[in-house]
Structures are given as structure tokens and as C-alpha cells.
N, C-alpha and C positions, 0 to 999 in steps of 0.2 A: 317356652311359649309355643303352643301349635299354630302351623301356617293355617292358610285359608283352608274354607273348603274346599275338594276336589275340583266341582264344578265352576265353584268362582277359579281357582287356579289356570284350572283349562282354558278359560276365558280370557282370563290377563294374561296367558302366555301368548293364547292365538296373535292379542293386540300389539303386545309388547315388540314379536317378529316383524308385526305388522309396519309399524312405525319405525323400525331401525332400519327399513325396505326405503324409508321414505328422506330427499333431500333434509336435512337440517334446518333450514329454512322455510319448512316446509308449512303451512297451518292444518292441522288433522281437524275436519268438522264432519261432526257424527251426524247422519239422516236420522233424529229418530222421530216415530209416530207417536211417541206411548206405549207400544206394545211392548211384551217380556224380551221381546230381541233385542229391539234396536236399545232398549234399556239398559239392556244387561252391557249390550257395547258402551253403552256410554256412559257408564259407572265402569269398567274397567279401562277404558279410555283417560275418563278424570284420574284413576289411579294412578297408569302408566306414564299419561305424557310428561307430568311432572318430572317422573326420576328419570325421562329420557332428555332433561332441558326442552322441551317442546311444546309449541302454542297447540291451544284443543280449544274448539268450539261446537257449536252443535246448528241444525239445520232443523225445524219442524216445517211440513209442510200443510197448512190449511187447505184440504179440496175442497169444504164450501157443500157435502152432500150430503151434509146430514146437520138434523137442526143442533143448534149449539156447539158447532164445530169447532166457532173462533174462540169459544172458553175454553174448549178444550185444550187448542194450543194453545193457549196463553197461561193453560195450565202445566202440558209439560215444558211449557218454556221455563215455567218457574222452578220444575224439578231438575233441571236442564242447568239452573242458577246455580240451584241450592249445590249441585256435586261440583262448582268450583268451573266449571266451562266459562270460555268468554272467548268469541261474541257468542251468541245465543239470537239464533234469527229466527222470527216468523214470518214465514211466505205464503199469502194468499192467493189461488189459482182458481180459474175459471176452467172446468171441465168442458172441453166444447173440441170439436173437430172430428177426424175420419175414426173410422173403427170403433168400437162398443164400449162401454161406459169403462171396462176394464183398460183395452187398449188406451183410452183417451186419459185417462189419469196417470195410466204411469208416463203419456207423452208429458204431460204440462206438470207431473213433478221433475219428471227427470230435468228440465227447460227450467226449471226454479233450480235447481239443484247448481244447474252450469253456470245461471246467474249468480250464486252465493260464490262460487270458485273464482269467477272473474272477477267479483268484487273485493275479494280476500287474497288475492294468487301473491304468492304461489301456495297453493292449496289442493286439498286432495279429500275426498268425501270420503268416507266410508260407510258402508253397508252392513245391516246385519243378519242377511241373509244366512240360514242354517246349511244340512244335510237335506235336511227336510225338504225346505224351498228346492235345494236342486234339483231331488228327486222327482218333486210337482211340476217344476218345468219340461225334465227329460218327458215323463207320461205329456206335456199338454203338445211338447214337442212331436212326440210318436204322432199323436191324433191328429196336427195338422199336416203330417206327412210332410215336414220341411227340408230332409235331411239330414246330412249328418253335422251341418254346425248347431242346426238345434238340436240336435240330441246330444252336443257336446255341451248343452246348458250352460251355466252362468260361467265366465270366468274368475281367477280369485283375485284379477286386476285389469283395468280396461283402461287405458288413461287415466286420467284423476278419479276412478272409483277404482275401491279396493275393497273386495269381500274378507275380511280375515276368519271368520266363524263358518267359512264352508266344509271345514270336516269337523265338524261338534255339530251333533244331532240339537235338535230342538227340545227334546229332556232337557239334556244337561244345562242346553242356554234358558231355560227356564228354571230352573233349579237355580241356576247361579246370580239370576234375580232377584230370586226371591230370598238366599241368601243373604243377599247386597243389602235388603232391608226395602226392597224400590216396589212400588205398588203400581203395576201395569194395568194398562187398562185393552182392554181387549175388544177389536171393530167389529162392532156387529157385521157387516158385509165378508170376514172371514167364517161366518157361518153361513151368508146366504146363500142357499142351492142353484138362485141364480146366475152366479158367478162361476166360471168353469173351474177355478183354481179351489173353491171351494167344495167342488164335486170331487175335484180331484183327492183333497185333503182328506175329506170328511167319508168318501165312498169309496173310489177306488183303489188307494192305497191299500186301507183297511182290505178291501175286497180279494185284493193280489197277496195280504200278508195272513188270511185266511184260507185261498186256496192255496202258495207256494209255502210256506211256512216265515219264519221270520226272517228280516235280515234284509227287507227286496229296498227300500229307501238307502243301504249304506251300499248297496250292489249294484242301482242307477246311480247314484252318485260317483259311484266306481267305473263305470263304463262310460262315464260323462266326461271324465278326466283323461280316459284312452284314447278317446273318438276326440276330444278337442288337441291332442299333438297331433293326432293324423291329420284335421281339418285346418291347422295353420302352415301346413303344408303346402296343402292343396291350394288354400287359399292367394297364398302367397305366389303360387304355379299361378294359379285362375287371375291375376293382377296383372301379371309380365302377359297373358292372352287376351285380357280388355285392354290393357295398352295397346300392340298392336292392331287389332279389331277397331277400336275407334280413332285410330293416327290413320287407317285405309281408310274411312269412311267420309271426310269431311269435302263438303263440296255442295255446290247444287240440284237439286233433284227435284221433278215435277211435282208441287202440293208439298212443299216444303213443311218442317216439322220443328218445333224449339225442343222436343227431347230427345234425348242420344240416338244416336245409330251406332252400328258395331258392321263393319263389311263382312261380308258369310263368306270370302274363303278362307283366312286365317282359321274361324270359329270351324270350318267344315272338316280342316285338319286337325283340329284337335280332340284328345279323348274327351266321352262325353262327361266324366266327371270334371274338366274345366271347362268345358265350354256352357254347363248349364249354370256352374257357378257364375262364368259372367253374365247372362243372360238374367239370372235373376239379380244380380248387382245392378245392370242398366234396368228392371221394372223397378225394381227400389226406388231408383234414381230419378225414373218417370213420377215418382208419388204414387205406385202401387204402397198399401201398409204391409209389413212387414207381417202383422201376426193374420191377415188374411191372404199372404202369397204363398199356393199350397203347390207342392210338387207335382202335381195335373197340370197348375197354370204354365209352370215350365216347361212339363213335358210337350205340352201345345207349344210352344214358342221352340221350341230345341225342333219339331217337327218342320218348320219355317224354316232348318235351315238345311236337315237331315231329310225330308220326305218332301221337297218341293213339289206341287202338281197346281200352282197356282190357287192355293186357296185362300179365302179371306181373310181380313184381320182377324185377330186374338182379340176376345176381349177381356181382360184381367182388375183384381178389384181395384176400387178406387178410383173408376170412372177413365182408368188407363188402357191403351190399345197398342199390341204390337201386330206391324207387318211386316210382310218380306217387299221392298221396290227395288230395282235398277243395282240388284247384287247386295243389298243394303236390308239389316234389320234394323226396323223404325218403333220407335215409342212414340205418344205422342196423345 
């Protein structure tokens, strides 16, 4: 008898690793949309968890932005059914808050996502982000000049989410889909030109694998995974430096502020690749959003601490404001 297809293979291996990664105990629930990814995960998912002894359910997430959405998921809940998953949740979200229609949905799925986990724990979600996907983030990463943890793109585990399909291209997981016999259904908004990831998908990728030749999504991919051991270095450096920076800071100060401070000499001593790390960890922290906090806004803030000459607040997105007062950088 011949095994699966290739592509399916690939797929149920990636999962298979996936899940022996994961406590015993554990509940595996798959995010899927409908689309050919998360699909494809969660028909190799149904397949594996079984012969791993392990509970598998699945997460759709209703955003509510397009008309007939809650049929929609209510439709792949059904397909969700049919491969043998249980539970099988549908979560309705309201699209609303800081940052662009993009940023704002993945906040209030992710927030639906954490709620499936707390209600199911111990539990652990998984994603079915491609090669592809990583690639589109590295390129959306470059554009906003974040650095190097964005451009060290998705990890292939964060806490309870876990990418297992990040080295299998978006062919094969499509292919191995459409093998499985699973009819995906495909969001109009990954074609829309409005959306940046869609420019990225549809334009620039293409655009780069036209002028460099082929091969440039498996070579950001590749440089995603070098740059992110460099950056949990750093990072982990940039932690033990906002420790100290905010253990000096606390105290009263004229025009007092409820968001963080960080004392400027600890930060004045240190290289400027942890001290900008912290600095943009305390605007985070302020409620700056993440995907509009660009390396400009830092470098203005890193100069509050490096080019003092008395100059004003910073004003950075999200309606957040750093100063330099009384030795003290202030959020607020």
C-alpha cells in the first residue's frame, strides 16, 4: 500500500513533532479560518492527535467584516466536526481599537484565542502560518524599520501558540489540502491591495523573485531564524537593563505620570542596542501599538537620553508621550 502524498506527509510530520513538543495533558486546538493552511493543519492535526493519545480541538474566529461571516464559520465549524475535532469553538469579535483595520483584528483574534486557552488549559493553539507568511512579515518588518526582532519574524513557538508549518512553503500546504480532500475557502481581504500584507503577497514578493531570481521567501525565512537567536539574546540582555533602569526610577517627581519611567544613567551606560530595546519595551508598555512603533520613534527617545539639550517631549503613536524630567525617562 503506498503512503500519503508527499505534501500531505510533510504536513503530518511537521504536526506530529509538533505535538510530542507538547505536555501530555495538553489540549491541541487548531486556529482555523477556512483557508488552505489552517485547513490543511487541522486535517493533519485530526490525523495525528489520535495516534499520539491526545485531545485536538479547533478555534474559528468570526471578525464580523464581511457580510455572512457567522455562516461562514459556522460552516467551517462544521468541517472542523466532520475531521473528528472536539471542542470546536466559534468566537465572535468586534473589530474596534488602536491601529488599522489590519492591526485591529489580529489584536481581538489573538484576545479570542487566549480566551479558548484559558477556558480549555491546559492548552496550546496552533497556527498555520507558512514559509510564505514568514517571509511577508520579514518584508512588512523591513518597511517599518522595527529592527531586528521584526525581522527575526514569527517564532515557531511563543507560549501556548505554536507555528509547526513554518518551514513548508505555502505550495506544499496547499497542495496537501487539497489532497486531504478539504475545500478551502479563500478571504477576499488576502487579495485586497488595501491591506499591506496583501501588497506584500501579491506585489512585492513576486516583484523581488523577478528581479533576484528565485528562492528570495525560503532566504527571508532563513535570515528570520538567524536574526531571531541573535535577538533572544539581546533581548534577554535588554531585561536585566529595564530591570535596573526602572528599580532607579521610582519615586516622586513634579507632574507626576502613571506610565513607566526608566532612570537615564543605568540606560546612559549601556550599548545602544539594549538600551533602545528597553526604551521601546517601556513605549509598548505606555500603549504605543506595536505595529506603528518605528525605529525613528526610538531613535527620538534613545536621543532623551544620549543628546540631552533640554528638548521637548517625544510624541510617539497612540497618543503616547516620552520625556526626559529630574534624570528620569517618562511615558505617559
Amino acid at each position: 500500500m503506498s503512503g500519503p502524498h508527499p505534501a500531505v506527509a510533510a504536513v503530518r510530520s511537521a504536526v506530529r513533532r509538533a505535538l510530542s513538543a507538547l505536555p501530555a495533558d495538553t489540549t491541541a486546538l487548531v486556529a482555523c479560518s477556512g483557508g488552505a493552511d489552517s485547513l490543511a493543519l487541522a486535517g493533519a492535526v485530526a490525523f495525528e492527535a489520535p495516534r499520539a493519545g491526545r485531545r485536538a480541538g479547533a478555534v474559528t474566529v468570526d471578525h464580523g467584516l464581511q457580510e455572512g461571516s457567522g455562516e461562514r464559520a459556522e460552516s467551517v465549524a462544521k468541517v472542523l466536526h466532520g475531521l473528528g475535532l472536539h471542542p470546536v469553538l466559534v468566537r465572535a469579535v468586534e473589530v474596534t481599537g488602536r491601529g488599522g483595520p489590519e492591526a485591529a483584528a489580529r489584536r481581538v483574534r489573538y484576545e479570542a484565542l487566549d480566551d479558548a486557552v484559558a477556558d480549555h488549559a491546559p492548552a496550546a493553539v496552533l497556527l498555520g502560518h507558512t514559509l510564505d507568511d514568514q517571509a511577508e512579515t520579514v518584508l512588512l518588518g523591513l518597511a517599518r524599520g522595527s529592527g531586528a526582532r521584526s525581522l527575526a519574524g514569527m517564532a515557531p513557538r511563543a507560549g501556548h501558540y505554536l507555528r509547526p508549518l513554518l518551514d513548508l512553503d505555502r505550495a506544499t500546504v496547499r497542495e496537501a489540502c487539497d489532497r486531504m480532500g478539504l475545500d478551502a475557502w479563500e478571504d477576499p481581504h488576502n487579495l485586497d491591495p488595501r491591506f499591506a500584507r496583501s501588497r506584500v503577497r501579491h506585489q512585492a514578493l513576486p516583484a523581488l523573485e523577478r528581479a533576484l531570481g528565485p528562492g528570495i521567501a525560503a532566504a527571508l525565512a532563513r535570515t528570520a531564524g538567524m536574526l531571531r537567536a541573535d535577538a533572544d539574546t539581546l533581548d534577554l540582555l535588554a531585561g536585566e537593563l529595564h530591570t535596573e533602569a526602572a528599580a532607579e526610577a521610582p519615586g516622586e517627581v513634579p507632574g507626576g505620570t502613571a506610565g513607566p519611567e526608566l532612570a537615564v544613567a543605568p540606560l546612559e551606560a549601556a550599548p545602544a542596542s539594549l538600551r533602545t530595546r528597553v526604551l521601546r519595551r517601556a513605549a509598548l508598555a505606555a500603549g504605543c501599538p506595536a505595529s506603528a512603533l518605528t525605529a525613528r520613534h526610538v531613535h527620538e527617545l534613545d536621543r532623551l537620553v544620549t543628546e540631552w539639550r533640554g528638548q521637548a517631549h517625544i510624541d510617539l503613536p497612540g497618543g503616547v508621550r516620552g520625556r526626559r524630567v529630574a534624570g528620569r525617562i517618562r511615558f505617559g
